[in-house]
RODO-2510 file (C-alpha; in nm, 4 decimals, decimal comma):
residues 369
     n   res          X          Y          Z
     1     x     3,6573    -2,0132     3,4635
     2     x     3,8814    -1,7439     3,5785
     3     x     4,1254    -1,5763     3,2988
     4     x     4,0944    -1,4569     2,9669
     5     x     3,8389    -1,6421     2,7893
     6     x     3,9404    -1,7710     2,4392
     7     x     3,9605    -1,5366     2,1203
     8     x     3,7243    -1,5525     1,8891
     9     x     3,8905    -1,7458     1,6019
    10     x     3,8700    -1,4904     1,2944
    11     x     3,8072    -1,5788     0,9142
    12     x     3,6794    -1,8889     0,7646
    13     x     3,8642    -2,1978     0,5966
    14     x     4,0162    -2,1357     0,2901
    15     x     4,0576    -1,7388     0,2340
    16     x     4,3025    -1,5089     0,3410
    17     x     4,2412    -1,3870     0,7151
    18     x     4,2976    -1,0164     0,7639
    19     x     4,6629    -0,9297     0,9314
    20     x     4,4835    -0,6973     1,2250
    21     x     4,2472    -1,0509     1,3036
    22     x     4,5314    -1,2667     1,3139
    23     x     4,7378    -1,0423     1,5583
    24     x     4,4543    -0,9859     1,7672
    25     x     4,3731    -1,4025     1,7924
    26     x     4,7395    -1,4743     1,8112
    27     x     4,8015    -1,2418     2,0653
    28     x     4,4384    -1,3693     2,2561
    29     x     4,5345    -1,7373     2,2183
    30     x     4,8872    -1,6887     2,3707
    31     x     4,7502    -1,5040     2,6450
    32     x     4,5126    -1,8295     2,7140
    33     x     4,7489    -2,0737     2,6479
    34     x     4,9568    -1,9344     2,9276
    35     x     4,6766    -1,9106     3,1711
    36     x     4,5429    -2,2327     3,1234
    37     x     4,9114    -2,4047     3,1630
    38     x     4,9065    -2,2304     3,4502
    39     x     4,6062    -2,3251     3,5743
    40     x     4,6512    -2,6999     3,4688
    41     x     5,0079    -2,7170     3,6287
    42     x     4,7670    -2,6032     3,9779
    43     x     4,5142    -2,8873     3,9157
    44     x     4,7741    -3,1645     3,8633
    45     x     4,9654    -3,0393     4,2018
    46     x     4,5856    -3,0457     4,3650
    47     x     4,5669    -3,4065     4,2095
    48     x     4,8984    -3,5626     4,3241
    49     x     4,8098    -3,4145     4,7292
    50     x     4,4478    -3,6190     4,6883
    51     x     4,4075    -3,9526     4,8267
    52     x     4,2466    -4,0487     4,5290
    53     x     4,5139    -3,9227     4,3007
    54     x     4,5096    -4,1885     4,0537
    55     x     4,1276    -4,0911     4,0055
    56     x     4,2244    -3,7645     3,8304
    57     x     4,5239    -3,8739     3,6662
    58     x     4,3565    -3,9998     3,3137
    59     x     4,1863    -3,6553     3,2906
    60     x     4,4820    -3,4571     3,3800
    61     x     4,6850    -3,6289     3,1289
    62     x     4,4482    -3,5642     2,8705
    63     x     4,3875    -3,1834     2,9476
    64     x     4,7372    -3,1333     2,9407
    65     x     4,7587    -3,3229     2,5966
    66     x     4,5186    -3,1302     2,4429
    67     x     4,6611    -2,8015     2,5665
    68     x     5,0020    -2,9220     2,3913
    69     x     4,8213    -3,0123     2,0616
    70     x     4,7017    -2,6539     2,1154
    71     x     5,0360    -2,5021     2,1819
    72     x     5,1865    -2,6937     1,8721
    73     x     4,9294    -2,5363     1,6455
    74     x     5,0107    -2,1660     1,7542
    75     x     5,3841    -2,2565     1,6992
    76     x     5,2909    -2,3436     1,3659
    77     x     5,0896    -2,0124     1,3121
    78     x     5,3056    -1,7947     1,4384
    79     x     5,5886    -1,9200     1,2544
    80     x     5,3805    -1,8785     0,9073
    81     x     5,3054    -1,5412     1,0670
    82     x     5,6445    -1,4455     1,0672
    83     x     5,5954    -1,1553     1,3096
    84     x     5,3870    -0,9801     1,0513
    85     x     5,5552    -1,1006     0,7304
    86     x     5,2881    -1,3034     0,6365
    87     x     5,1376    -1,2387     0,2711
    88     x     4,7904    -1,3385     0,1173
    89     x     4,8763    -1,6623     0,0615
    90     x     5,0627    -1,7084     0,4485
    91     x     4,7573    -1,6201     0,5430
    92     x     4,5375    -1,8189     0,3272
    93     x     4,7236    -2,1218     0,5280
    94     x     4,6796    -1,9950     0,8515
    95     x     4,3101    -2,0237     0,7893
    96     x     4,3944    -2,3622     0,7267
    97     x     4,5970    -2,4071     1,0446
    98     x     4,3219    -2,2562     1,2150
    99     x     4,0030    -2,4106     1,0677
   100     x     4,1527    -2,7542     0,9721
   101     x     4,2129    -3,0634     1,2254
   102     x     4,4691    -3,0795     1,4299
   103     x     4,7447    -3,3592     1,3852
   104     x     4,8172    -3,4564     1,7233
   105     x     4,7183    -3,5472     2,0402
   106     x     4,4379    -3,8191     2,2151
   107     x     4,1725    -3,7639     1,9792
   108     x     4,3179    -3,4020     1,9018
   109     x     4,3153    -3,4904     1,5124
   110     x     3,9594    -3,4977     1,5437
   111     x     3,8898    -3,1969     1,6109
   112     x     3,9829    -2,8416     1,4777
   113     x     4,1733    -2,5848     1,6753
   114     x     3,8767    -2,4071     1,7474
   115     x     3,7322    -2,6717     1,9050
   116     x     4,0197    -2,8230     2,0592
   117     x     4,0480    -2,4660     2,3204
   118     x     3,6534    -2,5312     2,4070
   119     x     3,7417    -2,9040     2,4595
   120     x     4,0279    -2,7676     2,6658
   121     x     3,8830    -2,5105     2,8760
   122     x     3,5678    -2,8128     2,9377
   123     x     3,8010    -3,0703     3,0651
   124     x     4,0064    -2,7811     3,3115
   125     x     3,6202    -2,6998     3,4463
   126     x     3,5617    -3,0991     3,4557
   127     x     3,9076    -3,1555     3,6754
   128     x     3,8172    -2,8511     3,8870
   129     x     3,4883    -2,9379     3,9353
   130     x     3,5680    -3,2857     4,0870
   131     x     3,8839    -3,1769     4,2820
   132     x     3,6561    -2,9389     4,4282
   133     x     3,3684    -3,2290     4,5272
   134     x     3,6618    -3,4762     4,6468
   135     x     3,4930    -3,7476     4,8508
   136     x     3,7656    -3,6839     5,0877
   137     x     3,6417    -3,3297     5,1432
   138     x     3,2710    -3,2830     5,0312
   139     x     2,9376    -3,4886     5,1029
   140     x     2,7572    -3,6968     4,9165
   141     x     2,4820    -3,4113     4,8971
   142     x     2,7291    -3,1731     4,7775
   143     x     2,8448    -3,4654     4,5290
   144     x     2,4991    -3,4985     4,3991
   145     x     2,3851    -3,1307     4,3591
   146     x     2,7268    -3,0934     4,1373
   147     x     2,6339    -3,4088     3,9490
   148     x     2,3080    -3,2463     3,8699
   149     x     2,4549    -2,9412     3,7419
   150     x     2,6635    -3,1494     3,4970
   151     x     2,3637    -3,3491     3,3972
   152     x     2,1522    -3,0263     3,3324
   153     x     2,4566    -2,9030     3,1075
   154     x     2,4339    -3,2129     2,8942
   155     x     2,0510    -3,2108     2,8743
   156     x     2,1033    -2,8652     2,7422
   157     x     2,4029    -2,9537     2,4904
   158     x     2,2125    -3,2571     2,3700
   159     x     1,9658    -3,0083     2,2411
   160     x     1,7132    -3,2317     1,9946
   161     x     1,9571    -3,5297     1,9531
   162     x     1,8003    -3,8202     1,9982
   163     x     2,0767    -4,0741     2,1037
   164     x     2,2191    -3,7740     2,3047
   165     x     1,9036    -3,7050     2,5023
   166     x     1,8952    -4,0659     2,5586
   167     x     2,2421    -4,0943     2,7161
   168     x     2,1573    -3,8267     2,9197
   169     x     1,8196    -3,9702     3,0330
   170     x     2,0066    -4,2819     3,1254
   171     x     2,2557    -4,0892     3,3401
   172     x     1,9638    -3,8801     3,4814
   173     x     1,7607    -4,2344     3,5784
   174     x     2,1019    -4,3557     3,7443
   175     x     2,1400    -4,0274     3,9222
   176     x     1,8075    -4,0803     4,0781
   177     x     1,8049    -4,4315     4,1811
   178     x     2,1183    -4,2973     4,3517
   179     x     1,9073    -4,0424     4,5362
   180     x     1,6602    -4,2909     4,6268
   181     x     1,9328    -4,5262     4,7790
   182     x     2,1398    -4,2423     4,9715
   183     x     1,7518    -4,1521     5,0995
   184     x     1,7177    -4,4989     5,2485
   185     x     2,0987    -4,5173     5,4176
   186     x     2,2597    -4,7129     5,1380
   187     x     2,6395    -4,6551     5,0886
   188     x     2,6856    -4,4855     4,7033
   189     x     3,0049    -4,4051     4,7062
   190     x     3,1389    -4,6720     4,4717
   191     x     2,8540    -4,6232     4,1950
   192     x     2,8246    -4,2288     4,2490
   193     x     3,2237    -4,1805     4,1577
   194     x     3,1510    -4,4254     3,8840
   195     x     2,8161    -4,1622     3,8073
   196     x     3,0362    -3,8940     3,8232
   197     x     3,3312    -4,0206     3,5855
   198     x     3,0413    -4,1474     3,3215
   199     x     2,8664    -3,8137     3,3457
   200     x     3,1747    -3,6038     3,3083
   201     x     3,2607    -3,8037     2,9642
   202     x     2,9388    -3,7393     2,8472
   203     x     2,9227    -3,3986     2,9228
   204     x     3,2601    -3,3863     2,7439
   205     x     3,1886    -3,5840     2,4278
   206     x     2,8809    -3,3143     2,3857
   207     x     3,0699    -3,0496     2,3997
   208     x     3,3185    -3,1598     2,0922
   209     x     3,0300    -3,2662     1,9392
   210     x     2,7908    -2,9359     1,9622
   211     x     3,1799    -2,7476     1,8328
   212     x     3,2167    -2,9860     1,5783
   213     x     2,8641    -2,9475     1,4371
   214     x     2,8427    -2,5675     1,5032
   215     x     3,2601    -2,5481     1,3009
   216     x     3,0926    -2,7544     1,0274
   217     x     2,7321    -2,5242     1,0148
   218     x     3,0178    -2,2445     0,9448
   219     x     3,2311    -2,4473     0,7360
   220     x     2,8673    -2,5441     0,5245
   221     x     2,7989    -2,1428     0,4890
   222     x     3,1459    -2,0724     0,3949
   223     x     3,1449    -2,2745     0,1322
   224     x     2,7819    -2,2423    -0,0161
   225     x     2,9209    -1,8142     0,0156
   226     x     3,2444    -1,9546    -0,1798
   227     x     3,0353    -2,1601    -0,4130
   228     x     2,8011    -1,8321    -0,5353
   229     x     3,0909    -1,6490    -0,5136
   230     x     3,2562    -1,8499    -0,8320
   231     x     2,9012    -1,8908    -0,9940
   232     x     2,8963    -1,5231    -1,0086
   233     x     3,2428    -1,4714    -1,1355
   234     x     3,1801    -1,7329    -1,4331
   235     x     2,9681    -1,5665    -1,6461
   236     x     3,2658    -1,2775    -1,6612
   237     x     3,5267    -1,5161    -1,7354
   238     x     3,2964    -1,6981    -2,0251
   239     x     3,2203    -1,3248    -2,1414
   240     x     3,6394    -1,2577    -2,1425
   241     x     3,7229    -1,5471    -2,2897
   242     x     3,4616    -1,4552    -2,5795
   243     x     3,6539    -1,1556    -2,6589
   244     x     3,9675    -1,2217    -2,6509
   245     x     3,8912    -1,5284    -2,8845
   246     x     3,7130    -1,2715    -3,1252
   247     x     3,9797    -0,9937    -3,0870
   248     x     4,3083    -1,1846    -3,0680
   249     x     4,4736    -1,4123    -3,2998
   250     x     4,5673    -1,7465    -3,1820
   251     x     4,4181    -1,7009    -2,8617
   252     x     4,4781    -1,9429    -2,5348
   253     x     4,3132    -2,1907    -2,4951
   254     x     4,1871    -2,2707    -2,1926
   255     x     3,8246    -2,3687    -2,0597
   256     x     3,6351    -2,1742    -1,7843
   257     x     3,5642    -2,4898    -1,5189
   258     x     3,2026    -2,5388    -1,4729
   259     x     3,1508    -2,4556    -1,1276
   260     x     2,8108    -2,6401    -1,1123
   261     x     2,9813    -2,9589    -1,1505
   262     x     3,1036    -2,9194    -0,8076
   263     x     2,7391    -3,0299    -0,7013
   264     x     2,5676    -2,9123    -0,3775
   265     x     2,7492    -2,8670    -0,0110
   266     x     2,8196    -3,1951     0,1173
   267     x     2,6895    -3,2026     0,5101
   268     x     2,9832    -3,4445     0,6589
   269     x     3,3083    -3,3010     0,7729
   270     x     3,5281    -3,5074     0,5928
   271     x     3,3761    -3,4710     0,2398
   272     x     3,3130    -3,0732     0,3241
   273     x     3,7106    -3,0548     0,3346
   274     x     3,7358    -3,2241     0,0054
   275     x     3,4898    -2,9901    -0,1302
   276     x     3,6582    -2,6780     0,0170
   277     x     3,9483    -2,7978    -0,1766
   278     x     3,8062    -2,8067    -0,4728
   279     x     3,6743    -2,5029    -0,4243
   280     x     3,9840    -2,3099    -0,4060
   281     x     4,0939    -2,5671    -0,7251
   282     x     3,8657    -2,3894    -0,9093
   283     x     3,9535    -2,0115    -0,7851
   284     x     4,2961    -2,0741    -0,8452
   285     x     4,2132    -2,2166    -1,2372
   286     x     3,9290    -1,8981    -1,2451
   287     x     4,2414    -1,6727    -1,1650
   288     x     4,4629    -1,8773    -1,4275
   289     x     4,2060    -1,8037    -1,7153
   290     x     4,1622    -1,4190    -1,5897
   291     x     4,5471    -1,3764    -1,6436
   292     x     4,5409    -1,6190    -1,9390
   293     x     4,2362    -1,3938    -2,1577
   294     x     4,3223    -1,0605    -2,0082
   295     x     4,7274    -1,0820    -2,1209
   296     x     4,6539    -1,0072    -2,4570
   297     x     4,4085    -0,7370    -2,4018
   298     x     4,5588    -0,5613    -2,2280
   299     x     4,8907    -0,5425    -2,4177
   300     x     4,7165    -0,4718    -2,7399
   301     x     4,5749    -0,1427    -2,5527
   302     x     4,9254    -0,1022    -2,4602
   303     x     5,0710    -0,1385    -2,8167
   304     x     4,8262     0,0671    -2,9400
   305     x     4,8807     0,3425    -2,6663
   306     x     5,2832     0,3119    -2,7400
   307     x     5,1942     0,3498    -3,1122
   308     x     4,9889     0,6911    -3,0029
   309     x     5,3072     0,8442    -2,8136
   310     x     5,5563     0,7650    -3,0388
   311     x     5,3723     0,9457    -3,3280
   312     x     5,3301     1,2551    -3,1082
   313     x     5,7257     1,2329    -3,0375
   314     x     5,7282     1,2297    -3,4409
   315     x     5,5175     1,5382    -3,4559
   316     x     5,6874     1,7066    -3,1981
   317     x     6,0698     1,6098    -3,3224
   318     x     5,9826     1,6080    -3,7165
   319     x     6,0463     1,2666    -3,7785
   320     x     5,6694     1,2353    -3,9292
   321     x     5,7521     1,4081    -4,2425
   322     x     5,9766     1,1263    -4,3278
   323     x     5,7590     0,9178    -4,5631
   324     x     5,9700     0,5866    -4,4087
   325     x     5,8168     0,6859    -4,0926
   326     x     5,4947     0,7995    -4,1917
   327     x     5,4670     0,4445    -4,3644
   328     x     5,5922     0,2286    -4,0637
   329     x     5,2928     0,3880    -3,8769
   330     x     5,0799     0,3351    -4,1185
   331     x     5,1413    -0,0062    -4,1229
   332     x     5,1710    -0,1108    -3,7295
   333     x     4,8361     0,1216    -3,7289
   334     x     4,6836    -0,1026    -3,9354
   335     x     4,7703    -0,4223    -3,7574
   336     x     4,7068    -0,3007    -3,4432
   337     x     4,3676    -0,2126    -3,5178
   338     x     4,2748    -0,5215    -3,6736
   339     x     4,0391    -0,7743    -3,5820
   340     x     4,1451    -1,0458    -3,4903
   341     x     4,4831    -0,8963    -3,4130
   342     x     4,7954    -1,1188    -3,4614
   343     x     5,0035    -1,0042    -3,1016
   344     x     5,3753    -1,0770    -3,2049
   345     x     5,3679    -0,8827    -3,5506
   346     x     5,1602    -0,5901    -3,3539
   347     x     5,4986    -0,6038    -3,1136
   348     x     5,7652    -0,5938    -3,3618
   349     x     5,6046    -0,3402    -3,5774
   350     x     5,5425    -0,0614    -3,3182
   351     x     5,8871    -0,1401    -3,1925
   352     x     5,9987    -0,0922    -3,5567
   353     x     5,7990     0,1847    -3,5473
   354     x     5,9400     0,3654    -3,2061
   355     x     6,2835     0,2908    -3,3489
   356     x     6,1877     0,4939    -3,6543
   357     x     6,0787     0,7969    -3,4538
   358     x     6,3889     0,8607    -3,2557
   359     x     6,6025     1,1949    -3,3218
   360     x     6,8250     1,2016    -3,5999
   361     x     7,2127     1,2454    -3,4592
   362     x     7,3491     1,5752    -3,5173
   363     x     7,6764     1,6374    -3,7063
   364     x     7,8084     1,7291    -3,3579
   365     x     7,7314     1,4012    -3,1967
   366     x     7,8802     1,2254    -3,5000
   367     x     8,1950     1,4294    -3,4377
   368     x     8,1926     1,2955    -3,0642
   369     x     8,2238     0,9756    -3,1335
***
């Protein structure tokens, strides 16, 4: 097919797509869209000045419903986009809008956006194809030799499915029994433009179907990468959680999730959303416990480094020979470096203690008031 081909659809359900990806696919997918409107607003002219317009009309009609679907989705993405705007988690939904079904469209919510272009750009070479092999305009030899072709493209998308192989064998034992009539002077027309419409569904039905098995083969790897991903990360969280129990007093409490619980990758589309779901359930509650644990770390380190300055400001300003102040570090020293270490008193006690350790007013500033 003439045009730019379809981008390359970037990232994987679920995550964050890089910003340069996106613009490149947005910017690739608009580009097609507008060819292939183009080029469907040619083949439905074509298909209105045929004798047998009515022939092409169920085809056109669902072409150009698909292409909409299509076009709906990119609204929808680059609206999230927001010419650039988008953050991690704008993103993270894009994936979604890109990976997930569409809702829309003949049939179009079974299928992804991914696979809805291939479907697409398949059913524009399927209407081309047979405008171009009108009975009006081509033999039946020409007729034939195309309905090969298409037959030879489903033998090859059927690959080492069974019921597929068989479908196509039937079509292929049809096709020749045609042969053998047209060889004696029988009249196919009737039964090869029925041969033709049957092998151009087909031919169509294996191409969603090889997408929609190849989209969920990614979507399996994804996850299972997702899956070791969090299996890694747990042991960390279990070993955080640990310390800040031993370290902190009254610690939170929350539970690392168990990400083997999850079980393995399921292999049907349906439950592998479900599980993909549940997937990012349990980064978002991996994050919540990383924040959770971490909080109180990391402000005792920062108590205890506030403690550190403020006693150097005493040094440098005299305050330390005060014995008040020399005893409010003491004591916030001691606190802080105790084990388990109670947070709130910690807080009020360096305070106390940075209060302590400011200049003395001068008998000028007193004046000045």
């Amino acid at each position: 097919m003439s045009g730019p081909d379809a981008p390359e659809a970037p990232g994987r359900l679920g995550e964050p797509i890089p910003a340069p990806q996106l613009l490149r696919y947005l910017s690739g997918l608009e580009a097609w869209l507008a060819h292939r409107r183009a080029e469907l607003d040619r083949l439905d002219q074509a298909a209105q000045a045929s004798p047998a317009s009515e022939s092409y009309t169920d085809d056109v009609l669902l072409a150009l419903t698909m292409w909409q679907a299509i076009r709906t989705r990119t609204d929808e993405l680059v609206e999230v986009w927001d010419s650039g705007r988008a953050d991690a988690v704008d993103r993270e939904k894009m994936s979604q809008l890109v990976w997930g079904r569409l809702d829309s469209g003949l049939g179009a919510a079974l299928v992804s956006l991914v696979e809805a272009v291939t479907l697409c750009d398949a059913m524009i070479s399927q209407v081309r194809a047979r405008l171009s092999f009108d009975p009006d305009t081509a033999d039946q030899a020409a007729r034939l030799r195309g309905l090969r072709a298409g037959l030879v493209r489903a033998e090859d998308l059927a690959g080492v499915d069974t019921a597929a192989r068989d479908l196509v064998a039937g079509l292929r034992s049809r096709e020749l029994r045609l042969v053998t009539q047209a060889a004696r002077g029988a009249d196919i027309s009737g039964p090869l433009a029925e041969l033709e419409a049957r092998a151009a569904l087909a031919e169509r039905d294996l191409i969603v179907q090889v997408s929609q098995r190849r989209t969920l083969e990614k979507g399996r790897a994804d996850a299972r990468a997702a899956m070791a991903a969090l299996e890694q990360r747990e042991p960390t969280l279990h070993q955080l959680a640990d310390r800040c129990r031993r370290e902190i007093a009254h610690p939170p409490r929350l539970a690392v999730p168990d990400v083997s619980r999850l079980g393995a990758v399921p292999e049907t589309r349906t439950e592998l959303d479900a599980f993909v779901d549940r997937l990012a359930a349990v980064g978002r509650a991996f994050d919540a416990v990383a924040d959770a644990y971490s909080a109180p770390l990391r402000e005792r380190a920062e108590l205890r480094y506030r403690l550190e300055g403020a006693r150097a400001a005493a040094d440098a300003n005299g305050r330390s020979a005060s014995p008040t102040v020399r005893s409010g570090y003491d004591e916030a020293r001691e606190v802080v470096s105790r084990t388990p270490c109670e947070i709130t008193l910690t807080r009020f006690l360096v305070e106390q203690y940075e209060y302590l350790t400011r200049d003395l007013p001068t008998v000028g500033q007193e004046g000045r008031r």
